[in-house]
N, C-alpha and C positions, 0 to 999 in steps of 0.2 A: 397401640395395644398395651400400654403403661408398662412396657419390659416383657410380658410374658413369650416363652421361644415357642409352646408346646401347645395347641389346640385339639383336643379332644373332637372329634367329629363323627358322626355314623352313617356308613359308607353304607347304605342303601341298598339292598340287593335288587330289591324290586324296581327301582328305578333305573339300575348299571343294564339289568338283566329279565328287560318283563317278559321276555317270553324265552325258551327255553332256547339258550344259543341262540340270540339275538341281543348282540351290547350294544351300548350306548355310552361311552366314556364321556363326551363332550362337557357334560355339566361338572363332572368329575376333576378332568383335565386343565378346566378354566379353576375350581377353586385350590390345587396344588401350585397353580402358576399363580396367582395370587399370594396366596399366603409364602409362598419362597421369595417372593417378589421383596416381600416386608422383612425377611429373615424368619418367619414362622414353620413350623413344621406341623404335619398332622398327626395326631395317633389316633389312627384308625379302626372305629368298633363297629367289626365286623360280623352285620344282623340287618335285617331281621329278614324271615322266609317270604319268600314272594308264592303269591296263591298256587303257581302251577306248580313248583317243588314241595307242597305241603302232602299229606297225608290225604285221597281221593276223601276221604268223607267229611274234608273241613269244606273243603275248596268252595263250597255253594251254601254253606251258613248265611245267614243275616249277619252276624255278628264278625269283623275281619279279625280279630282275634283270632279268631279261633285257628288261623292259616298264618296270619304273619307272625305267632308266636310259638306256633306250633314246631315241630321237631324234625326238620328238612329232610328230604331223599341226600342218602349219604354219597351217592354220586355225584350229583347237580351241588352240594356244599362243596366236596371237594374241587370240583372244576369253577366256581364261582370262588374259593381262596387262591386257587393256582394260579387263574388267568387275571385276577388283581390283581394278584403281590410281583408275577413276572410283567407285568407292564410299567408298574411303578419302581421293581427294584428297590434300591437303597433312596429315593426321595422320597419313601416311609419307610421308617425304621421299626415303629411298633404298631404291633397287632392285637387288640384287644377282640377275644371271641367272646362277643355277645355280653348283653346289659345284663347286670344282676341277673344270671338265671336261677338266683335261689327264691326269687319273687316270682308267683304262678300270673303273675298282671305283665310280666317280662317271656318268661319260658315256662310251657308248658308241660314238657317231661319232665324226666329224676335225674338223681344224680349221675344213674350211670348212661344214661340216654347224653346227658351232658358232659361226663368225659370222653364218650365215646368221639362227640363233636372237637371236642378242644386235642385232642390225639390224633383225629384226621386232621385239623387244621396245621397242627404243631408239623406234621409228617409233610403237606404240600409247599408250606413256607419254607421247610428248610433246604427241601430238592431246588428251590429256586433260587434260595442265598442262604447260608447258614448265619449268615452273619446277623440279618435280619432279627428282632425281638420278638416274642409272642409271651402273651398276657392272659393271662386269666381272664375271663368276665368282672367287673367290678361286682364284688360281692358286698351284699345291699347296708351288710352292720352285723352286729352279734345282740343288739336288743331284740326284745319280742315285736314282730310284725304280726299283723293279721291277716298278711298275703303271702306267709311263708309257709308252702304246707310241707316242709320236711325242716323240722329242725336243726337236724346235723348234715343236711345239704353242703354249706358251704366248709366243714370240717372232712365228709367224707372228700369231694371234688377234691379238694387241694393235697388230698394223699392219696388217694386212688390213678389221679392224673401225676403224679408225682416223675419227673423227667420231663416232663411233655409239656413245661411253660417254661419260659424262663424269668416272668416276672408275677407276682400274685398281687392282684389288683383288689382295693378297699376302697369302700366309698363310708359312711356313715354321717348321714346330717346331722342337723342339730347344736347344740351349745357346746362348749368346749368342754365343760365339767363333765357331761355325756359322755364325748367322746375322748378323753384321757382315759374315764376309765374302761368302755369298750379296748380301745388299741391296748391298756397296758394288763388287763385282765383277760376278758373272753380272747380277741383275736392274738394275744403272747401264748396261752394256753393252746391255742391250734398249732399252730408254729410249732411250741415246744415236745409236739409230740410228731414232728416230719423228721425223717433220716438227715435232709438237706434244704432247709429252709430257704426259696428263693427271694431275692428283694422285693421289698413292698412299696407300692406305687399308689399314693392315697387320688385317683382320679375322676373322682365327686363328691365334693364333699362343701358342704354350703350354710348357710345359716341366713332364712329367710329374716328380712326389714321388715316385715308384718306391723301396720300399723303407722309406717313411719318410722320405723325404730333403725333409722342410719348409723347413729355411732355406735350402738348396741353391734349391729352388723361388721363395720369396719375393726371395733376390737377381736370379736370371734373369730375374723381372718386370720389377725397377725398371729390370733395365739395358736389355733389350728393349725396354720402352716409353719410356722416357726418348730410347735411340739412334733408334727411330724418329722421335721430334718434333725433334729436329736433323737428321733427314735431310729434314724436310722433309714429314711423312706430315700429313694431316689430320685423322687420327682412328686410333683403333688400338683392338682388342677383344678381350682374353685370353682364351683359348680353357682352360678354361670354366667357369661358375657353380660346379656343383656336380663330383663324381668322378661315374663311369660306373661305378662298381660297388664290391667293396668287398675285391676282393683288393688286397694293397698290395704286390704279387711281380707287377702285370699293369699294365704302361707305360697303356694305354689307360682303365685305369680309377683315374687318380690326378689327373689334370690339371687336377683342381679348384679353386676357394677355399676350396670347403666338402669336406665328406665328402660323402657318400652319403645318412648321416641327419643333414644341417645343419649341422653343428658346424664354426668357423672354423678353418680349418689358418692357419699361421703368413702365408703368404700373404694370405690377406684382411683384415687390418692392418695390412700392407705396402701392398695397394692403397690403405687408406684412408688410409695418413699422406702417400704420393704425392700425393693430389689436395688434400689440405688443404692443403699445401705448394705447391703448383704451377699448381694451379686459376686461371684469370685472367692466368698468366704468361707469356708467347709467349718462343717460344728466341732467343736474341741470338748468343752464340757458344760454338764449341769452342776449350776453352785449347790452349793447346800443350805436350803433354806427350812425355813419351820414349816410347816404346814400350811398348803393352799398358797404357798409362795412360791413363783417361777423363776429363774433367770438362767440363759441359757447363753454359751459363749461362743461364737463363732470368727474364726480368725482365718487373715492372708497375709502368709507373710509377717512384719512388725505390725500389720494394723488391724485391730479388734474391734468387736463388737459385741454388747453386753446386752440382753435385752430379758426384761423385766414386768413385772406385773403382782400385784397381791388377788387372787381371786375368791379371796373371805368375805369381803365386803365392799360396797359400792362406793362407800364413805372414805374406808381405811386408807389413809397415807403415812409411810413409812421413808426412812431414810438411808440407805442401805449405806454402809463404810466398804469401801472396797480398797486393800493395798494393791499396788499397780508399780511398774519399770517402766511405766510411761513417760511421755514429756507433752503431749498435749490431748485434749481430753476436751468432748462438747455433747451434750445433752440432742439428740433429733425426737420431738413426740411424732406421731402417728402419719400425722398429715405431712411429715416432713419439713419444718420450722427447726433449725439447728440453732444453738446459744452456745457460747463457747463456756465451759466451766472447769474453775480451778484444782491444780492437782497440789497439794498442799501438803508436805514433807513425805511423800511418795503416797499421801490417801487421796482418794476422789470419793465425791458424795452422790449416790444416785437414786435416786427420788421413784418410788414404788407405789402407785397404787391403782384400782381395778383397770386404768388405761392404759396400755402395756406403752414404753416406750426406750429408746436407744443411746447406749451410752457408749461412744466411738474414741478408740483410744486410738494413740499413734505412737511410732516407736516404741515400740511393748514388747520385749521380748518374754519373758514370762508370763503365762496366764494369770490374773486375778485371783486374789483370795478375801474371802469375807471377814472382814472384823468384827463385825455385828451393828447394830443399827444406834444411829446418832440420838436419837432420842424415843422412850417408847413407854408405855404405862409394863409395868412390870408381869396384870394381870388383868384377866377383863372382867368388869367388876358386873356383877346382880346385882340392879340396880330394886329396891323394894321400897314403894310408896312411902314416905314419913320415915323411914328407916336410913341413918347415916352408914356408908360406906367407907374404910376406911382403905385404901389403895395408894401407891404411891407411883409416880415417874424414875425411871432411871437415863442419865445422862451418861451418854459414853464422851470420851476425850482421845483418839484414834492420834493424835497429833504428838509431837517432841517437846511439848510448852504447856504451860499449866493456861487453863483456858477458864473467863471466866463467861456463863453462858446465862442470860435471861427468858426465862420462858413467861409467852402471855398464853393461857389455855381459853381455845371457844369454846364453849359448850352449848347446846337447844335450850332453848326457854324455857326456867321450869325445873331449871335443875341448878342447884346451890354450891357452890365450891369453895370450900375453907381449906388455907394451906399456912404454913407456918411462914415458910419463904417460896421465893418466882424465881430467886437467883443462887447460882451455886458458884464456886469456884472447883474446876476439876485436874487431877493432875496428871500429866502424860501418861495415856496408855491405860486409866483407868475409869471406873461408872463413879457415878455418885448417887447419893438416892433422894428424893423429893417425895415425902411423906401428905395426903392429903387428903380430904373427909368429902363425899362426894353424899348430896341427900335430891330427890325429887318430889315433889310434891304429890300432892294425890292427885288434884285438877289437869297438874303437867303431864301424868304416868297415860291418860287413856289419849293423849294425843302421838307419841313417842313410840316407834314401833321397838322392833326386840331388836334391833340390829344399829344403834344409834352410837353414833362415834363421837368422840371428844377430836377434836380438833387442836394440835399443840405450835 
């Protein structure tokens, strides 16, 4: 299971319980003894309505919606959370009530039909264990859906039901740039207006390969879950094991680690080098970086973890200077390949761009601090047809010795570079500057998109 303790699962009513006081735990029972077996645990989300506990005028629709998402006899829920959570006890600890009910394609009543549910629930789990956890519904995101029909659904629940969870559960797909700013605007705004804000448990959350698009996939995890455990979340659950099918032109059926028939897509390598890496290490801080720059530090102990990413651009690579009380020091990218790299008069160099990846110190007693980046164009230059640009390089020197450094620049075809000098001499602890005339052709200009990086 490439590290992970916590599986997500949805515990069935209709199957535990297809007729009214008649259970059936067996299917149940076998997948808790399995997954403990591995050291797994379930968090279990607990939905949806089985036909007979629905409202008389669904129960014989064509359509099963209309009864399995429908809004349960408050009796038959209650005895269907009690007679759960006292058979299982403490081999489940969490309790998720119910899939995004801010989506009418999940739950078909309102907000107050749905706290009323998560306050029975909250009240039968806790007569059985206190101890036990209860969750919110994973609330589906803060962008616009067009299967959201109350807006402030998921704003009202989580202050309406206020006491009656003890964890508030977020999911939001999608791309990372998405969802930074979902968590750090709309859902911080919800939050910031609760008396007592419970922990956040990001428990779907995913970013379909559509296409093929593996590594694309494998970075959106590390950065997704990473940004969540600096934000502060408790636990976080990729949304999901395996793909949902097997066309790879169909968003909904890519979002997997695996495929369809098991085989690891690029991603579930990435999961597993994340947890080797990080496993045991709680977040300490966010560096401070320029814009669309990440690096987040997580430490156990003397031994760190730095991890990194520029999410400006696809091209852009950067060189981060980091001073460090380290004594050893190694580079791991994604897939987990570690190189060992030198710390050199207390700085380490760590290499930043759109591929996030780990920079593992040992014996560290103090956290990291940024010097600023080993080498960098000073500005990003508008680049206009027949028109010379004048822009220069700056060269930092992080070290106790006067350092003399040669630069070769790449650049796309098509594009002219005149520079005075490639080589500077620089002296401890300070920049130097590399002045240089940058011109593109007009032939070159319509092949070159707007986002074209010089390479140094």
């Amino acid at each position: 299971m490439c590290g992970a303790k916590i599986m997500r699962a949805t515990v069935g009513w209709g199957g535990l319980e297809p007729k009214d006081n008649q259970w059936d735990f067996r299917g149940q029972d076998r997948i808790i003894e399995l997954y403990g077996a591995n050291g797994i645990e379930i968090q279990a989300l607990m939905a949806f309505c089985p036909k007979w506990a629905a409202p008389e005028e669904c129960r014989n629709t064509k359509n099963w919606l209309d009864w399995s998402r429908a809004v349960p006899d408050m009796t038959a829920w209650r005895d269907y959370i009690r007679t759960f959570s006292d058979r299982y006890q403490d081999k489940i600890r969490f309790y998720e009530i119910w899939n995004e009910p801010d989506l009418n394609n999940f739950f078909h009543g309102d907000s107050e039909q749905y706290v009323q549910m998560l306050k029975a629930a909250y009240e039968e789990i806790k007569k059985v264990n206190p101890k036990l956890t209860v969750m919110t519904g994973g609330f589906a995101g803060t962008r616009a859906h067009p299967d959201r029909k109350d807006p402030q659904f998921h704003e009202k629940a989580v202050s309406q039901a206020a006491g009656n969870y003890d964890i508030h559960s977020f999911h939001e797909h999608g791309s990372f740039s998405q969802f930074q700013v979902s968590v750090d605007d709309k859902l911080n705004a919800y939050r910031a207006g609760l008396k007592a804000p419970k922990p956040l448990y990001f428990n779907e959350t995913g970013f379909t390969s559509t296409g093929d698009y593996q590594h694309s996939q494998a970075e959106t995890l590390v950065k997704k879950m990473l940004f969540t455990m600096a934000r502060g979340a408790v636990a976080y659950n990729w949304f999901q094991l395996r793909n949902g099918g097997y066309d790879l032109k169909d968003g909904e059926h890519n979002f997997g680690l695996l495929t369809t028939d098991f085989y690891p897509k690029a991603a579930y390598p990435t999961y597993n080098a994340l947890v080797l890496n990080l496993r045991g290490k709680s977040f300490m801080k966010q560096l401070p970086l320029a814009e669309n720059r990440w690096a987040f530090v997580f430490a156990n102990g003397d031994e760190q973890s730095i991890v990194a990413w520029n999410q400006l651009s696809s091209d852009a690579g950067e060189h981060l200077v980091l001073a460090t009380d380290a004594t050893e020091a190694e580079i791991v990218d994604i897939m987990g390949n570690a190189k060992p790299t030198p710390i050199n008069s207390g700085m380490v160099v760590l290499p930043v761009s759109a591929t996030p990846c780990y920079l593992n110190l040992k014996n560290a007693v103090t956290p990291p601090q940024v010097k600023g980046n080993l080498i960098e164009l000073a500005n990003n230059a508008t680049l206009v047809p027949g028109k010379p640009i004048v822009t220069n390089i700056q060269v930092f020197n992080p070290f106790k010795h006067t350092s003399k450094v040669d630069l070769n620049l790449y650049v796309p075809e098509g594009i002219h570079v005149d520079w005075i000098q490639n080589d500077v001499s620089v002296d401890p602890g300070q920049r130097a500057t590399i002045p240089l005339t940058l011109t593109v052709s007009k032939d070159a200009a319509n092949a070159l998109d707007d986002q074209t990086a010089l390479k140094i």
